[in-house]
N, C-alpha and C positions, 0 to 999 in steps of 0.2 A: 819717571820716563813713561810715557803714551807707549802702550803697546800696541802693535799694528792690527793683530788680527784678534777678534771682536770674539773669537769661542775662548782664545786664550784669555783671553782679556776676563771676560764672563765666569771661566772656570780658577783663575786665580781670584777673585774675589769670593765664589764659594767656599775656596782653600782659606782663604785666610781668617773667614769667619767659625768653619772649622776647625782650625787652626787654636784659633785663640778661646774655642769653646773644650778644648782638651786641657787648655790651661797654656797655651804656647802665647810668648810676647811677642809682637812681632815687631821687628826696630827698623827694619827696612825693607823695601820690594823695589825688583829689578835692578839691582847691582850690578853694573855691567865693567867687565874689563876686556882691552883686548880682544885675550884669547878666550873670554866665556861671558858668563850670564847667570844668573843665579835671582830664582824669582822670588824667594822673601829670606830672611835672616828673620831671627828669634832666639831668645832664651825660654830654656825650660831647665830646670832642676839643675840650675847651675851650670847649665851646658848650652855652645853653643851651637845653634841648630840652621843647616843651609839644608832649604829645603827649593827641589824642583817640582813642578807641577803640569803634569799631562795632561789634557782635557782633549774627550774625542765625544761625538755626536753617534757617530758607527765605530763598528769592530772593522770597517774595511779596509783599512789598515792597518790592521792590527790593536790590541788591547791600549791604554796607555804608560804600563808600564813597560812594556816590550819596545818603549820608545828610546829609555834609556840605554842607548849605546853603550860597551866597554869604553871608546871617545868621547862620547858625553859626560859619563861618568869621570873620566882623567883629566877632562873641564872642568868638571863643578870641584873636584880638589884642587887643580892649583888656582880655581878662581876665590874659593875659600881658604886658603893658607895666602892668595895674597889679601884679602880681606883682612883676615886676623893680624896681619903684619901691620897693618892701616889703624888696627883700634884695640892695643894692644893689653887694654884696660876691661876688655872684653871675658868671659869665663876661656881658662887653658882646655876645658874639656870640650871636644868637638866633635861635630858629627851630620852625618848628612840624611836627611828625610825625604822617603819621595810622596808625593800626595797622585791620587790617580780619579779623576773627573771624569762622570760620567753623565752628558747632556739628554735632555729628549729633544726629538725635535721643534720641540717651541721653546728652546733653552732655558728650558727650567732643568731643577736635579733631580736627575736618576740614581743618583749611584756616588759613592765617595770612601775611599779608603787611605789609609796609609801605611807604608812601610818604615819602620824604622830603623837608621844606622845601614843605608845600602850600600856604604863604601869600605867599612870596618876600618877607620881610621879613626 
C-alpha cells in the first residue's frame, strides 16, 4: 500500500532497514484493517512482532513516541490478533514494537530507537 505522507513514508523505510539490521524479518508493511493499521509485521526469536513507526522532523508536536495513544495502542492489538487469526501458521508468541524516527531537516536520520513489547501482551 502507497503511503500518503512522504516523512512517514521516509521514516518507515529507515525503520525497516533498522529493523532487519537488529536481526528482525520483516514479512509485511502496511497491513491495514478496518479498524487499524499496522506498519510492518516480522519475526524475531520465534516471535511475532507488530511493529508501529513514528517518524517526526520537530519535537513540535511532541516526541514520536508520545504519538502512541492508549487508542492507538487498542488498534495495533486487535489489528494484530486479527492478523494472527489470518496466518495462523505464524509464531503463537506475540508482541508489539514501537520504532521512534527522528528526521533532520533535509530528511536524512537523526535519531532512531526502539521500544520493545509496549502492549504487554
Amino acid at each position: 500500500m502507497k503511503i500518503a505522507n512522504p516523512i512517514a513514508r521516509i521514516g518507515e523505510e529507515f525503520a525497516s532497514n533498522f529493523l532487519r539490521k537488529k536481526g528482525y524479518k520483516i514479512i509485511e508493511r502496511n497491513f491495514r484493517k478496518g479498524y487499524g493499521e499496522i506498519d510492518a509485521i516480522a519475526t524475531k526469536d520465534n516471535t511475532l512482532v507488530f511493529i508501529e513507526v513514528k517518524t517526526r522532523v520537530s519535537d513540535n508536536f511532541g516526541a514520536p513516541f508520545e504519538a502512541i495513544t492508549p487508542w492507538k495502542l487498542n488498534s495495533l492489538v486487535k489489528t494484530a490478533q486479527f492478523y494472527k487469526k489470518l496466518h495462523p501458521n505464524l509464531p503463537d508468541s506475540l508482541r508489539i514494537d514501537a520504532v521512534s524516527v527522528k528526521l533532520k531537516n533535509d530528511r536524512t536520520l537523526k535519531d532512531i530507537h526502539i521500544l520493545e513489547n509496549i502492549s504487554g501482551f
